[in-house]
C-alpha positions as CSV (number, residue, x, y, z in Angstrom):
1,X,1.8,11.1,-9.1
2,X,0.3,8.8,-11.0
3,X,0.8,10.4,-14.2
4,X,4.1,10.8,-14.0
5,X,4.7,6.7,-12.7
6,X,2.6,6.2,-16.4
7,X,4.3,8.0,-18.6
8,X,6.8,11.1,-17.3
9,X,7.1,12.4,-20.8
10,X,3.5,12.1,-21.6
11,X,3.3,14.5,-18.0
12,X,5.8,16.4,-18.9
13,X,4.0,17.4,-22.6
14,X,0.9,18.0,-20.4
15,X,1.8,20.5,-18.3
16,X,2.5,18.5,-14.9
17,X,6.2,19.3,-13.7
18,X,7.6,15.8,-13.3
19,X,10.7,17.3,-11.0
20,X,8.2,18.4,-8.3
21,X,5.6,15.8,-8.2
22,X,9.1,13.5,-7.9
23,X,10.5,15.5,-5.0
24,X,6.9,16.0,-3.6
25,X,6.7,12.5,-3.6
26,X,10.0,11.3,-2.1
27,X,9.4,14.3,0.8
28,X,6.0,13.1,1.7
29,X,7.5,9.7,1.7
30,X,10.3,10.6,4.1
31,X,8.0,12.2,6.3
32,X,6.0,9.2,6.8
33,X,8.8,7.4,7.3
34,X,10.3,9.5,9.7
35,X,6.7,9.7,12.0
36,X,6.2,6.1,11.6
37,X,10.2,5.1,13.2
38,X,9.6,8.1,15.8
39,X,6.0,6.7,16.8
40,X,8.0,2.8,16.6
41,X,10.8,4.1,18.7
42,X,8.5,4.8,21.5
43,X,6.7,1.9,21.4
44,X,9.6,-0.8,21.5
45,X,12.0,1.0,23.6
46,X,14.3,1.4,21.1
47,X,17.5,-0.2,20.7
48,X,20.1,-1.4,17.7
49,X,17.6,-4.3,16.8
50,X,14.2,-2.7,17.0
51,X,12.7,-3.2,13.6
52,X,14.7,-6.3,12.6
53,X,12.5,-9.2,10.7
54,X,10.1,-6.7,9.8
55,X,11.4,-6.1,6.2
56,X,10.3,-10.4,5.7
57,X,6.8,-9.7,7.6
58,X,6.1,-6.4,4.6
59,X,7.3,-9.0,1.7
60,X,5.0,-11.8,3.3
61,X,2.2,-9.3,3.3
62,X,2.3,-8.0,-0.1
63,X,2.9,-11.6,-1.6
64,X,-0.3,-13.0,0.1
65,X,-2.3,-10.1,-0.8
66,X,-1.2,-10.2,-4.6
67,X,-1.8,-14.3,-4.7
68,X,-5.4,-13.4,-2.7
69,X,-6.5,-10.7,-5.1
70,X,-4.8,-12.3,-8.1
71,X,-7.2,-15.4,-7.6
72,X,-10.2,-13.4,-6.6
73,X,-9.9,-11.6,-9.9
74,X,-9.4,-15.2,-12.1
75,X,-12.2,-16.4,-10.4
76,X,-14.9,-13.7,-10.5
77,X,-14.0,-13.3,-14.6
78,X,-14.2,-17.4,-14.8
79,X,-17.5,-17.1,-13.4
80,X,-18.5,-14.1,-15.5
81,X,-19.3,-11.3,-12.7
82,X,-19.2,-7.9,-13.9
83,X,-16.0,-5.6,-13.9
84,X,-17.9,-3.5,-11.7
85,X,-19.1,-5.7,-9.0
86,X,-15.4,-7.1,-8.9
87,X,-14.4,-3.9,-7.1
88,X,-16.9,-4.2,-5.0
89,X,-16.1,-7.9,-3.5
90,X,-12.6,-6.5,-3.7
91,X,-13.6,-3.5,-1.4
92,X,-15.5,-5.7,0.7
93,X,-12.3,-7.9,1.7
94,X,-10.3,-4.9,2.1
95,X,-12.9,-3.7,4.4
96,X,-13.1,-7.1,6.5
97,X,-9.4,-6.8,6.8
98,X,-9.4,-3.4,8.4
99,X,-12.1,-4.5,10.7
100,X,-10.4,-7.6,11.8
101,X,-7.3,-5.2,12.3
102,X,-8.7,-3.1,14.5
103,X,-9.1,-5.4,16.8
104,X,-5.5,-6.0,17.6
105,X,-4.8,-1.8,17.7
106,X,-7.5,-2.2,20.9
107,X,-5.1,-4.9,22.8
């Protein structure tokens, strides 16, 4: 999948068969969107507005975590850490964050 978001014609002269891993792709997608509405449906009690405002709360998300990582990574290559240990405080806040996440699933 990967691959073939890079470059499809560098996958394609490879060997991978872009059309599948596409369609294998937008499937698994659908899947997970399907299980996640069904598993939503019965939690809200569905009705015509379940879901509505949660399109701004995913954009708000993704903007604060690019502007958070974004500045982590200026920051740690300002104050000359190592490549390699910047994954690591990366993969330390993403951990703290699913931590402090699973608190709310227990409520």
């Amino acid at each position: 999948m990967y691959a073939v978001g890079g470059n499809a014609e560098a996958a394609s002269v490879s060997g991978i068969s872009v059309f599948k891993v596409t369609m294998g792709v937008f499937i698994m997608a659908g899947i997970f969107y399907e299980s996640g509405a069904f598993l939503e449906a019965f939690r809200a009690n569905a009705s015509a507005g379940t879901g509505q405002g949660y399109e701004l709360d995913a954009i708000a998300a993704c903007v604060v975590g690019v502007i958070i990582f974004t500045g982590l990574t200026y920051c740690l290559t300002f104050l000359g850490i190592d490549t390699n240990l910047q994954f690591v405080f990366k993969g330390f806040i993403i951990t703290a964050v699913a931590l402090d996440s699973v608190k709310y699933l227990k409520k």
